[in-house]
N, C-alpha and C positions, 0 to 999 in steps of 0.2 A: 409840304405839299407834294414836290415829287415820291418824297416816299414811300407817304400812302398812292398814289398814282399805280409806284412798283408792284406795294402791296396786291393791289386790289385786281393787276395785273397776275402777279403771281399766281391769286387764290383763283382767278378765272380758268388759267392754264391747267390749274388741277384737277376744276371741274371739268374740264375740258376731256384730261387727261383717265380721269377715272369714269367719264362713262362711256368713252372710246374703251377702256379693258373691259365694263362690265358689258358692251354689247357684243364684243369680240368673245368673252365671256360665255356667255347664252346662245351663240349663233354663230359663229363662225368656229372656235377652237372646240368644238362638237365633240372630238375624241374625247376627250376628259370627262366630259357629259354622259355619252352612249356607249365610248369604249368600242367605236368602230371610227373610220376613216371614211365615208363614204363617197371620197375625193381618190382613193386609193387602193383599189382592192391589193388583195394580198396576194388572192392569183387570178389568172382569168382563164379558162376554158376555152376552146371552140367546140363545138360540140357537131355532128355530125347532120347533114344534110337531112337524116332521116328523123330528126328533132328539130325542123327548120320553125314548125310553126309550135315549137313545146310553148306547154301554158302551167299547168301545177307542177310542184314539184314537194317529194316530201322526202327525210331520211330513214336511212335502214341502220348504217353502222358508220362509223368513222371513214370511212372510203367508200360507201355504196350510197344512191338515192334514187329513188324511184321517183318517173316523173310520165306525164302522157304529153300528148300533142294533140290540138283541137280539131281532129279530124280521124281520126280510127280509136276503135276500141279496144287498146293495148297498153298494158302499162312495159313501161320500158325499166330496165334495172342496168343503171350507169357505175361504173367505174373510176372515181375519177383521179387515184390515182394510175391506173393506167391506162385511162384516156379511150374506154371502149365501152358498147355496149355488151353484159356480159348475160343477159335473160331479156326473153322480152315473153309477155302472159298475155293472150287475146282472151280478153273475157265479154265481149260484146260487139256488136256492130258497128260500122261507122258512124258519127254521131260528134257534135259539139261538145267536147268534152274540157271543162276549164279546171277542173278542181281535184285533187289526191290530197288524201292523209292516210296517217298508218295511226292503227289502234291494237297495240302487239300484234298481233300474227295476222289480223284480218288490215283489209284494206277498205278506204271510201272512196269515189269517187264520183264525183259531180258535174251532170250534165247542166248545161245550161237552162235548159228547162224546169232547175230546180229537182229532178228525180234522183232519188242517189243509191246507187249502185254497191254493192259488200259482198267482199272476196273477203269470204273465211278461209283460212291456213293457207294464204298466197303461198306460200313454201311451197304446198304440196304439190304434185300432180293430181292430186284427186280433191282439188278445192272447189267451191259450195259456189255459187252465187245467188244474192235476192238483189231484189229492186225494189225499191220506196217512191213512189208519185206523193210528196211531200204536199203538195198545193199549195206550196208556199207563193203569194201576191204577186211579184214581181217576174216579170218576163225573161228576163236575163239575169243571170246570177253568175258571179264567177270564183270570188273566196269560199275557200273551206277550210277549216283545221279542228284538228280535236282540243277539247279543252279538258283537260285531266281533269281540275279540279271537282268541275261539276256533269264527270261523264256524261261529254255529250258533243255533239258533236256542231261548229258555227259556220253556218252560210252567208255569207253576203251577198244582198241582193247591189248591181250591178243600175239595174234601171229603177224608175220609177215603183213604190209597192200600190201605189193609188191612181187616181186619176182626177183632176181637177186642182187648184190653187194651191189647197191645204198640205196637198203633197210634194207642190213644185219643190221644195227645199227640204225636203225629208229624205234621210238614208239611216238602211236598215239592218241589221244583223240577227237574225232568226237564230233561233238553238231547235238541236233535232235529237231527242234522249234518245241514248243506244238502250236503254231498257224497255220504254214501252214503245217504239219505234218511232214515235208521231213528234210535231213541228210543234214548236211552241205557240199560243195562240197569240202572242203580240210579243215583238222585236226582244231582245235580251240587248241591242245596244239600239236607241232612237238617238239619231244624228242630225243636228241641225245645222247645215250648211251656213246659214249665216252667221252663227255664233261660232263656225269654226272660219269665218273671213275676218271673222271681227278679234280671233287671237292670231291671226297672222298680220292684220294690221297694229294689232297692238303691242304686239313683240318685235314689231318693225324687220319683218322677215321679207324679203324684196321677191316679189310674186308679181309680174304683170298684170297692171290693172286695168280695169275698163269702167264706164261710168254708169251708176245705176242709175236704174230708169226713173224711181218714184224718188230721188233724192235730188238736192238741186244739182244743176249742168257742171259744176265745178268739181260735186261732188263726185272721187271714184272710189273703188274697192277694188278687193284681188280677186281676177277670175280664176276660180276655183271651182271643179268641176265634181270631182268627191265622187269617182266612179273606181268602185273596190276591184283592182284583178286581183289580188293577193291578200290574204290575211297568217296571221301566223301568231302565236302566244311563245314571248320569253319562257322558256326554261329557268330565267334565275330572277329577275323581275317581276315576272309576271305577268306583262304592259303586253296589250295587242299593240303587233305591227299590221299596217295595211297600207298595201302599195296603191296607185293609181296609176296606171301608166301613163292615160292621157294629159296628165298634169306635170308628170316628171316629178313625184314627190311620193314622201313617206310621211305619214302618219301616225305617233305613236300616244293612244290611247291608255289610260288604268282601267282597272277592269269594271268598273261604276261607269266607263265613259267619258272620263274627264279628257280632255284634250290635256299631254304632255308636250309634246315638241309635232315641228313641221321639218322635213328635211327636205330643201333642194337639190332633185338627182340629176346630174350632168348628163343631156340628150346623148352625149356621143358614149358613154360608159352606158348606160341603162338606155337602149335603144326600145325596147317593148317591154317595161319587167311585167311578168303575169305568173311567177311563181317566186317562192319566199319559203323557207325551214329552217332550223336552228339545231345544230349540234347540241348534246346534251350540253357543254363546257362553252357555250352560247357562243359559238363559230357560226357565222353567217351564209349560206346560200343564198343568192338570186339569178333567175335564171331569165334570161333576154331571148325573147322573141326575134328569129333573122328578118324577118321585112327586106329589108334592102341589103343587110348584112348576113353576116354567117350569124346564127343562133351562141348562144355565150351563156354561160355557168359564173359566176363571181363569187369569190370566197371573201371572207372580211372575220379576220381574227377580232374575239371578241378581248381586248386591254380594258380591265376595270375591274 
């Protein structure tokens, strides 16, 4: 009797044991996973008063990245390893500007308004500008980045793209071909917020919850906000990243949409992220908004 007793104890202890590793596994020992730290960057920046409120950000080479600030029409060109700003290119007027990508030589950039802006041969001094009034649905938009694969370039809308019920829980990613200029006529990613609360309760990902309304009173979910300032396509994955800031989390996507992983970003490291880029050799940038602090650049060696 005692033995089995031990037994049955023992065999409890394992189970115990192995899905304390398998959750530790999946959500906590991350590196292994994503092949970044994002409890630890590798370095961290201050970046200068005149990038206090920077919002996109994209790279040029192994030490350069180009990034704007949401409020002049300039793109800045950073240094970081020496810690300076070394070009800055005014291509437009003052203006809410949340978004950069680089498309070889030419540049994108996106107003919040959804219109987006292209600087052919930023190099030069004698570079081109156009402007696209995209009318893309949504009022506020703030990701951009280019997607190689399918030349083209991905918006994220920010706010609502509709109005009324259907749309309370819908978020969107529009595509914009660099060939015929125009906006795709329906989403390239459709996001349903509640099926992304519903994999973050289900992978037991620890997100403050609050209690839905049409479910019973006992009933809660994670408040999850799923408001895009950042978007960005792996280099060597594939997988869209897309930052929120108001949530303090990453979202990483496959390219069909599937939800892959939720990453919890510590408020005091990632104070406002609203820009994100990747090294070809999948090195991390995210770039923090100063608010109450100095504005911040984070690198995050990619191990994997």
């Amino acid at each position: 009797m005692l033995n089995a007793i031990k037994h049955k104890c023992s065999l409890a202890l394992l189970i115990i044991i192995f899905i304390f590793i398998c959750c530790k596994t999946t959500f906590t020992n991350n590196e292994s996973i994503l092949g970044y730290n994002f409890g630890k960057p590798d370095k961290t920046t201050v970046l200068p008063d005149t990038l206090h409120e920077i919002s996109g950000i994209t790279n040029i080479d192994s030490t350069t990245f180009a990034c704007i600030q949401d409020e002049n029409g300039i793109i800045f060109f950073y240094d970081v390893k020496k810690n300076y700003i070394k070009r800055q290119l005014k291509f437009n007027i003052d203006g809410d500007y949340e978004g950069i990508t680089r498309v070889g030589n030419n540049m994108y950039i996106l107003r919040s308004d959804g219109t987006l802006f292209e600087i052919l041969n930023f190099n030069s001094n004698n570079f081109s500008l156009n402007s696209y009034s995209t009318g893309i649905p949504a009022n506020n938009n703030e990701g951009l980045c280019y997607d190689e694969a399918n030349k083209r370039l991905l918006i994220a809308c920010k706010s609502k793209v509709g109005n009324g019920h259907d749309f309370k829980d819908k978020r969107a990613i529009f595509g914009f071909d660099l060939k015929t200029k125009r906006l795709t006529s329906i989403p390239v990613f459709d996001f349903d917020l509640q099926k992304i609360k519903d994999f973050a309760t289900k992978n037991n990902i620890k997100i403050t919850s609050k209690k839905h309304k049409k479910k019973a009173k006992h009933k809660t979910e994670p408040d999850i906000k799923f408001k895009p300032s950042a978007i960005c396509i792996h280099p060597l994955s594939n997988n869209l990243y897309l930052l929120s800031a108001t949530d303090y989390l990453l979202f990483i996507f496959d390219m069909k949409g599937n939800i892959q992983h939720i990453e919890k970003l510590n408020p005091a490291l990632f104070n406002k992220a609203e820009g994100i880029t990747f090294y070809e050799n999948g090195d991390l940038l995210i770039t923090n908004e100063g608010q109450n602090k100095k504005p911040t650049v984070l690198l995050f060696k990619y191990r994997k």
